[in-house]
C-alpha positions, -999 to 999 in steps of 0.1 A, spaced: -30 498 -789 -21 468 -765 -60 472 -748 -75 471 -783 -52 438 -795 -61 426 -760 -101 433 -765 -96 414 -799 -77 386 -793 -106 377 -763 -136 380 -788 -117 359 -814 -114 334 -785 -150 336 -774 -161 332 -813 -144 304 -818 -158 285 -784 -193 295 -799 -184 284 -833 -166 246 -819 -202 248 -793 -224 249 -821 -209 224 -842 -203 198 -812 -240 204 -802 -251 199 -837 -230 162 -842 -249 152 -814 -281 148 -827 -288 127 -859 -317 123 -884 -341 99 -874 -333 66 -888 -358 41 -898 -345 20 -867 -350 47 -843 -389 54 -856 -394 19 -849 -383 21 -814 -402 51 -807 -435 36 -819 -428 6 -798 -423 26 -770 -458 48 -781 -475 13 -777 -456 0 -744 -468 33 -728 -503 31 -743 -509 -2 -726 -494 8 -696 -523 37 -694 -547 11 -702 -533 -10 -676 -532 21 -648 -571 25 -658 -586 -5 -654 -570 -8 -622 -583 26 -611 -617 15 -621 -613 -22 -603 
């Protein structure tokens, strides 16, 4: 009877540290705001010149 309480008290533990994982991993990473899309596309644009840049100097 004590190895099967043992055996259960250990899965409840490891349950809950998946459960508190989950939720901490989940907190961390917010909708895309407005704010951020416009940040992204800025830094879309910075890169694209940048290419353009590398190019050009390839070619020249």
């Amino acid at each position: 009877m004590k190895k099967v309480f043992h055996s259960f008290l250990i899965l409840m533990i490891v349950v809950a540290l998946i459960v508190i994982a989950f939720k901490v991993f989940r907190d961390k990473s917010p909708a895309p705001t407005p704010e951020n899309l416009l940040n992204l596309n800025k830094m879309i644009q910075d890169r694209d010149e940048i290419v353009a840049l590398h190019k050009e100097y390839i070619k020249g």
